[in-house]
N, C-alpha and C positions, 0 to 999 in steps of 0.2 A: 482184820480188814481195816483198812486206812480210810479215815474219813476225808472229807475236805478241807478240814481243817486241820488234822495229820501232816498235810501233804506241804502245809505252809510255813516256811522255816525249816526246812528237812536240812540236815548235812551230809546224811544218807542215802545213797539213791535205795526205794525198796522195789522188793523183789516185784514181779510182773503181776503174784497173784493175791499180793497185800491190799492193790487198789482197783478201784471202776474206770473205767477208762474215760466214764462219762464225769467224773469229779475231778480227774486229770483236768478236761478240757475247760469246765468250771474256773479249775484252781489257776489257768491260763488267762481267763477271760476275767475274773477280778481280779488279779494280782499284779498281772502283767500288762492288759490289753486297757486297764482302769487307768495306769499312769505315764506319765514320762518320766526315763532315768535321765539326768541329767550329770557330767563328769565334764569337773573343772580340772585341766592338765597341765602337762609342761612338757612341751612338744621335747623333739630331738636335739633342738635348737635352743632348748629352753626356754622358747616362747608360751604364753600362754596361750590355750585353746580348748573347743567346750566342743564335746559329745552328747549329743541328744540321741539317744533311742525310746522310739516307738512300736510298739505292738500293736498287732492287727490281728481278729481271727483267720482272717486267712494265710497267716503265714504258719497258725499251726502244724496241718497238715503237708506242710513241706519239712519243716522242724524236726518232727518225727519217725518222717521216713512213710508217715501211712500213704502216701498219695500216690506210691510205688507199688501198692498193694492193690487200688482201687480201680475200678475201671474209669476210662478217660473222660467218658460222660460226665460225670460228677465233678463237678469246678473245687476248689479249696476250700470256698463256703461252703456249699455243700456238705462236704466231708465234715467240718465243724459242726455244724447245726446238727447233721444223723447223732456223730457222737454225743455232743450236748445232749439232746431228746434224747438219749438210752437206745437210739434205736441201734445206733451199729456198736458194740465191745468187741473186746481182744478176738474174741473166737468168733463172729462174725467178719471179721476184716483178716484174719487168719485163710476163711473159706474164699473171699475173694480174690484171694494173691494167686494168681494163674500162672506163677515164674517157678522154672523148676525146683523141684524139693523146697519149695515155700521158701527161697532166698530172698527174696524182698520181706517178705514179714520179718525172717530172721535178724537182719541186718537194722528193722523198726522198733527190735524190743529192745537195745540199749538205749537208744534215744527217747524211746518213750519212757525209758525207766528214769535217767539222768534229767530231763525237763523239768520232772518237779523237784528238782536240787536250782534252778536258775535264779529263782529268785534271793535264795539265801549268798547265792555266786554275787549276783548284784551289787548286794548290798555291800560290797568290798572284795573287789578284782582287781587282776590285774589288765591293765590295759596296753592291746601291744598294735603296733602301727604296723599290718601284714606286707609281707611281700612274698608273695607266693615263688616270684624266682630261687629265694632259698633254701625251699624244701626239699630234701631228698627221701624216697625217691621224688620225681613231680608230681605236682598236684593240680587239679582241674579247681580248687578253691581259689575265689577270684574277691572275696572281701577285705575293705579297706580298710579294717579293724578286726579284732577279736578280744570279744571279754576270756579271761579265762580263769582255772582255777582249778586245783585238784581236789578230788572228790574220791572216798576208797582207793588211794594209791589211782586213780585213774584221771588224765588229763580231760579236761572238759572246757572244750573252746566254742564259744557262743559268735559269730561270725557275721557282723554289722557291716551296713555298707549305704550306699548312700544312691536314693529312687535313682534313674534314668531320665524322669520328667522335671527333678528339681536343676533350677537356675540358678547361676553363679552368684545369684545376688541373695536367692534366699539363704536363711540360715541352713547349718548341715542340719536334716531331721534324719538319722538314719533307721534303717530297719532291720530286724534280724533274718539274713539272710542265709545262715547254714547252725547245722548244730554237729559239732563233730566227737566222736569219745574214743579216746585213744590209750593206748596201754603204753607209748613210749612218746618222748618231747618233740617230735620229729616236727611237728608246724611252732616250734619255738627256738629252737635252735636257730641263734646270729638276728634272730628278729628282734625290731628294737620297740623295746618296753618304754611306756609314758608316764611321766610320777604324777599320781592322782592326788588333789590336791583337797581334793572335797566332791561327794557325792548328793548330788539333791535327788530327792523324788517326789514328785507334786503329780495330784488328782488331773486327770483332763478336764 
């Protein structure tokens, strides 16, 4: 079994039943939700330009897929905190998936397994400026970034984008807004890659 400290630096995703789901959410909450990444680029144009991503507990439970499982009552905090507290794990969020043959849960164990590979992605990804118009088939991903990286022969796109409520004037903070694990390049194909320049990560 995987501690929480296991789970930091991983270049492997592990299997479903190596880890707690409640040290997962830990391993999210200091790791990730502790700092800002920061990515000094060279746009398309060769300009320069700087990525801020932030983490929040509440984007957990979209990240992973669980919030798909849960019933609607339950806000994204929510869902964090149960897990946090031990009170909800894998086989209690397994019993609340009311979607046939447990297709939502099914489709939350890659995600939950690859997450705690993200921050080791972090710390040296590539960064690709998305356009969703050139995925085939289409896609409903609507992020105006993605970190990404491969992980076991398997694509793993971290999908950042930028609040609704920020103004033109603030800086981009962006947040991560999908986590996708894919067995083929299909959200990278003809998308144009940023040359990263330097990575900062500083404490909030």
């Amino acid at each position: 079994m995987c501690t929480l400290n296991d789970l930091v630096g991983l270049k492997k995703a592990p299997n479903l039943d190596q880890f707690r789901l409640m040290d997962l959410a830990e391993y999210y909450r200091s790791n990730l939700c502790s700092r800002n990444f920061t990515y000094y680029c060279l746009d398309e144009k060769g300009d320069d330009c700087k990525l801020v991503i932030s983490f929040h507990p509440g984007n957990f439970a979209h990240l992973t897929g669980i919030d798909k499982c849960i019933p609607s009552r339950y806000g994204a905090l929510d869902i964090f905190e149960n897990i946090s507290a031990g009170k909800w794990d894998k086989n209690e969020i397994k019993k609340m998936d009311k979607s046939k043959k447990k297709v939502h849960f099914k489709n939350a164990k890659k995600r939950i397994r690859y997450l705690a590979t993200i921050y080791d992605i972090l710390l040296d990804p590539k960064v690709i400026r998305f356009n969703p118009n050139l995925v085939i088939p289409t896609t409903f991903v609507k992020s105006k970034y993605m970190i990404t990286d491969i992980v076991d022969n398997t694509y793993v796109h971290l999908g950042i984008d930028v609040p609704r409520e920020l103004k033109k004037t603030d800086e981009e903070i962006l947040f991560p807004r999908t986590l996708l694990i894919e067995s083929k390049e299909k959200f990278l194909v003809g998308q144009m890659e940023y040359k990263v320049t330097k990575v900062s990560i500083a404490e909030k």
